[in-house]
Each structure stands twice: as C-alpha cells, then as structure tokens.
N, C-alpha and C positions, 0 to 999 in steps of 0.2 A: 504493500500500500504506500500512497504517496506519503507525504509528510506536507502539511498544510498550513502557510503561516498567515496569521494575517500583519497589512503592512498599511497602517490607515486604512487607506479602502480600496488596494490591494489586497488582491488574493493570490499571495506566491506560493506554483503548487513544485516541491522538489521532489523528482522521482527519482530512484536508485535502479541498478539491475542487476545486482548481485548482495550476496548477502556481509561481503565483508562493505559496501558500502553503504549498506542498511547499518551496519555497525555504525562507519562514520556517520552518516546522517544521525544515529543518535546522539553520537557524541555532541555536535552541532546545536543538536535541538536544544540539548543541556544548558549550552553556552547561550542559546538563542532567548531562553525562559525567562531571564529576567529585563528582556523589555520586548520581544515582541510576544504578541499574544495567540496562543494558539488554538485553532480550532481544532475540536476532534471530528467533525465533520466533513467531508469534499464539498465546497463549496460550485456549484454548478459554472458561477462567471470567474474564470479564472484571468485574471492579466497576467503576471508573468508568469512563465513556465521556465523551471532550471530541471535540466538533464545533468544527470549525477556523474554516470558511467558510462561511456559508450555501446555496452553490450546491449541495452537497452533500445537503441537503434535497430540493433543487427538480429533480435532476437525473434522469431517464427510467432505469429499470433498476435492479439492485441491486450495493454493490460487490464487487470480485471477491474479496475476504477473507471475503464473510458467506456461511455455509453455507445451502445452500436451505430447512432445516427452521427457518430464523431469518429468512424474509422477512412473513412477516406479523406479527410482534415487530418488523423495523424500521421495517414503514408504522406500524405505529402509533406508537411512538417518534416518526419524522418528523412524525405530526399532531398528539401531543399537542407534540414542542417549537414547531413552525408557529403553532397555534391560542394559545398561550403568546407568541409572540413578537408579534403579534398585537396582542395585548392590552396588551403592558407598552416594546414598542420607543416611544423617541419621534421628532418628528421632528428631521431632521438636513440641514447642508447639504448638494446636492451636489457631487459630487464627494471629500468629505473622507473618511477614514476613519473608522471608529468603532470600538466596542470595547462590549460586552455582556455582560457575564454575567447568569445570571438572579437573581434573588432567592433570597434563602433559602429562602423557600415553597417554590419549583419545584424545588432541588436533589434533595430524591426524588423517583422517579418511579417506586414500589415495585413497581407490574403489568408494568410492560415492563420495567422493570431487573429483574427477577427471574430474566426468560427469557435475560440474558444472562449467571447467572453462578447461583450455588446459595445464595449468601447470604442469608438472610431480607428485608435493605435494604440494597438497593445504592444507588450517589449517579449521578446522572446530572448533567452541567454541559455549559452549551453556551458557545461563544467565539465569536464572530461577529467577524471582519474583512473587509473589506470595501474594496478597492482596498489592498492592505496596500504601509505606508510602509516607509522606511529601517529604522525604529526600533520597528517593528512587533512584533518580535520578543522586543522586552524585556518586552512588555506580557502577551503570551502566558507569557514566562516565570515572570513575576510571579503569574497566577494558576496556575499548574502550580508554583509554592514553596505559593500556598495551598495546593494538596493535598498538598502534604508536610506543613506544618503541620499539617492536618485529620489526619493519618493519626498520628503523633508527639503530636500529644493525646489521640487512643483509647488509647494506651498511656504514658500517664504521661510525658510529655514537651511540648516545642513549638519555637518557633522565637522569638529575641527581637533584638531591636536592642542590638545589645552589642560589644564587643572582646574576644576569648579568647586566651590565652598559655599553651603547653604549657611546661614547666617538666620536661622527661625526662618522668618519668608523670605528674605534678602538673599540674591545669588551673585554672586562674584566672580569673574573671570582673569583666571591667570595665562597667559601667553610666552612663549618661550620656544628655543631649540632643544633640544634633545641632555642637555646640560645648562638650562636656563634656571634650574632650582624649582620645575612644579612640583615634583614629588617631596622635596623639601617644604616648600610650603604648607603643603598637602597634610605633610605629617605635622608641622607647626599650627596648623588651625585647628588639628585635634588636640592640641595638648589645652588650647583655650578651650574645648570645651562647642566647636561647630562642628559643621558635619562636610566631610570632604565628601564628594560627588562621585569624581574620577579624577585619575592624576596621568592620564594620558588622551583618551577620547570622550568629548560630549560634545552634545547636541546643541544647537539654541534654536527654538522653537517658538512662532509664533500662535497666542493666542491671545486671540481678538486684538485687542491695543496695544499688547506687552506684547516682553519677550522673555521667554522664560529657559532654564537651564536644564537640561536632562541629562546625567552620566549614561554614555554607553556599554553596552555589555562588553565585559574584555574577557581576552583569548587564553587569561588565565582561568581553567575551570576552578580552583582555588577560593578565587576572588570573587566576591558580590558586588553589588553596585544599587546605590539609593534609588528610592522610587522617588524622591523628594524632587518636585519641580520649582522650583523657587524663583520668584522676578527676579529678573539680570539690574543689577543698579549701576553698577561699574568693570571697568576693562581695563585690565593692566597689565605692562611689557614687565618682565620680570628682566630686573639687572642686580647680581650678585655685587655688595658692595661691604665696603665696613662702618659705614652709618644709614641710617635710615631716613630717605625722604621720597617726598612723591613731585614729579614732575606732568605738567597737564601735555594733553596731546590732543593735536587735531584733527578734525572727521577726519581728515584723509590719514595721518597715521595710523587711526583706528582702522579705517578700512584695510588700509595696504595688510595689515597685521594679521586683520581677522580672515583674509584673503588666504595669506602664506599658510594661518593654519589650517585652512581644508585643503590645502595642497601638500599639507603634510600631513593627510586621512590617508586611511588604509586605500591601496587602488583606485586613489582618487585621478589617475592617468585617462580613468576608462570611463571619466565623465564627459559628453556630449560639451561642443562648444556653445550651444545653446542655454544648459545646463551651467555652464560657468559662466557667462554673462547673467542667467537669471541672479545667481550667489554670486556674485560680485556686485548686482542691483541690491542685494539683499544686505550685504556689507557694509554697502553705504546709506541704508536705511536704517540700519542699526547704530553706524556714525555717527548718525544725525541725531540720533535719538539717545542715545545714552554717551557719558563722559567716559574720556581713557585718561590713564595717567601713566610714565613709565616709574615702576617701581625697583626701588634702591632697598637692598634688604639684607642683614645679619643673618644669621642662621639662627636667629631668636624672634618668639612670637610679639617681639614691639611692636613690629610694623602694620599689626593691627591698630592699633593705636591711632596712625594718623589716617588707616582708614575709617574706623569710626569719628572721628573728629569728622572726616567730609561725609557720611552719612550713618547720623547719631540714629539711633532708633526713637 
C-alpha cells in the first residue's frame, strides 16, 4: 500500500515496490510524523505522486490501490517517467545505490497528472533507489521536505536554514552559516528558560496578517521538534563576538538574508524559477514587515537582554 501524506491540500501519495523500500518509506514516515499529517486513508484527488523504486514501473499488473478506470493513466504515466529516465539516468557503478530525481522540466507531467486528481497542474516526481542503504532514508526525506517547501511557497511562505526561539507567543529568528552560532544560541535560550524550535531548518509561515514560525522535522530520528507556532517579531544575523550589541538592518538586508537561507534548504536547487521569484516576493514582504538587526553575541545568554529591551512583553 501506498503511504499517504497530507501536504496542506496536497495529497502526496509515495509508492514503494519492494519490501526493503516499504522498510525505508517507514522509516521516512517516522521522520515525517511530526509535522506533516497523515492520513490513513487513499485519498481519491491525489496531486503529487512520488515513485519510491523503480521496480514499481517495471512490474506485470496494476497496484492494488489504483482503481481500474485509472489503469490506462498509469501505463502511461509508467512510459512517459520510463522513456524520461531513459534519456537523463546516467551511468552508475554496480552494485551502489543511487538516488534521482528528475529535473525541473519533467516535474509536470500535466496529461497524466490530471487524471489523477482535478487540479489544472499537478506535479508528478519520481525517487528512484535502488539497493537502498542504511541511510537511504534520509535522502528520500530530504526531497519529501522539498515538497513541503514547494507547497509553503505557493502560499507565501518556505523553508530556510535558521535557528527559531519561541518566547510564550513571540518567535524569533536567528540566521547564520553553518558556524554562525544557531545551535549555540539554541542551547543558550534554553538555559533562560524558552523554547528552541529548531536549530537548523524552519518554516515561516503565513497566517492571515502575521507570520508565524514552524520548526521543521529533522533527519535526526532522535530529535523532536515543537509544534509551537509563534508570531515572528524579529530577524537576526548572528555574528560571534566578545560583547554584546545589536545592530539595525534594512529591508533589503533582511531580504538578501532570509533569501541565502532557503538557499541553504535541503534541495533547494530543485526549486522552479518561478518558485524562487514567488520566495524572494515573499522575503521582501517579510522585510517590510518585521525588523532585523545583526547580532553581536558571547556564548552567554545576555544577549537576551537587549532583545527584550527592543520587544519587552
């Protein structure tokens, strides 16, 4: 049976065709559980469709979830992603696994996605693994965050490389490269007594007039993540220093900033140019609307201090 997510109002249905990839896909689900929502149901209007395994293509018969007035929609489906993979697989050693998505091009595939759901364009993505490893799982996850991503930018939102800090209702964004001190922070805002989000990937999310904060699920199965959506009040460049002060910044820094981090999201390569002009509209709407400052910070939780001073409760 497939495995069924819901994705807003998306319905991404992921099929498997073997059993060690029904293993991965659980693993995935696991990792999936705390933020998207799953139905236990097959929902009839599916918009995306992700292919797990390639055997799945190749296999005699049709599977036992697809209704018989949808079997000449899925041969063709089968030949156009076949004749697609075809053309753009390359070659690889044996025995190793691999990993495939198609190109942007082939993401629609408007004739035969249509028959599977009522939408004008729907997205079709295939994932191909192939002997799948230990760690297989992560990788599947990773492009199933893209389509959160993809979906969170149709609606004013996305997904960025950040550290987020609930503050009771107050949400706070920290920004940085890979040694900018989020995770430091992260653990600093716990010792006062707030609630860290995520200290790699969230969301910021429009609803209604705000914009609110949502930690991402992350690819450690280990690690949990807040259900806590908190209004975003402020944006900050994180710079490690040896006093503590805040520096203002303008729309356009904020934007450029809140830019670089969906660009340093998981697979965020394999976002549409359309798709990053809408998040980039989105960036600068966020600019506009909420204050950034770069922050100057010890490896001590002061530097709370002079963010509450700019927004006392």
């Amino acid at each position: 049976m497939p495995y069924c997510l819901r994705l807003g109002d998306w319905s991404v249905l992921v099929c498997s065709g073997t059993p060690d990839v029904e293993l991965l896909l659980s693993h995935t689900g696991h990792l999936l559980h705390s933020f998207l929502v799953h139905d236990d149901e097959l929902d009839k209007d599916i918009t995306c469709l992700v292919i797990a395994n390639p055997t799945l293509l190749g296999k005699s018969g049709y599977p036992e979830w697809l209704s018989k007035d949808q079997y000449i929609v899925w041969d063709e489906l089968c030949n156009s992603i076949t004749s697609t993979l075809c053309q753009t697989l390359p070659r690889r050693d044996a025995g190793l696994p691999f990993f495939r998505w198609l190109q942007p091009g082939y993401e629609t595939i408007d004739r035969v996605g249509a028959s599977f759901a009522k939408r004008a364009h729907q997205l079709c993505f295939v994932f191909l693994c192939d002997e799948p490893g230990e760690y297989s799982h992560i990788q599947l996850f990773l492009y199933l965050l893209l389509l959160a991503n993809k979906w969170h930018i149709r609606h004013r939102g996305f997904c960025l490389h950040s550290a987020a800090i609930a503050r009771g209702h107050k949400g706070f964004l920290f920004l940085g490269g890979s040694r900018a001190g989020k995770t430091t922070v992260s653990q600093l805002s716990t010792l006062t007594g707030y609630t860290a989000l995520g200290d790699d990937l969230n969301f910021i999310l429009r609803k209604e007039e705000d914009y609110v904060l949502a930690a991402a699920p992350s690819a450690a199965a280990s690690m949990t993540c807040s259900k806590s959506r908190p209004c975003l009040q402020a944006i900050f460049n994180l710079v490690q220093d040896k006093k503590d002060f805040l520096i203002p910044l303008s729309p356009m820094q904020i934007a450029r900033s809140l830019f670089e981090g969906l660009g340093q999201a998981p697979k965020s390569a394999y976002l549409l140019n359309q798709e990053l002009e809408l998040a980039f509209q989105t960036c600068c709407a966020i600019a506009r609307a909420i204050p950034g400052y770069e922050l100057h910070f010890r490896k001590s939780p002061d530097f709370w201090k002079l963010i509450d001073e700019q927004f006392p409760d």
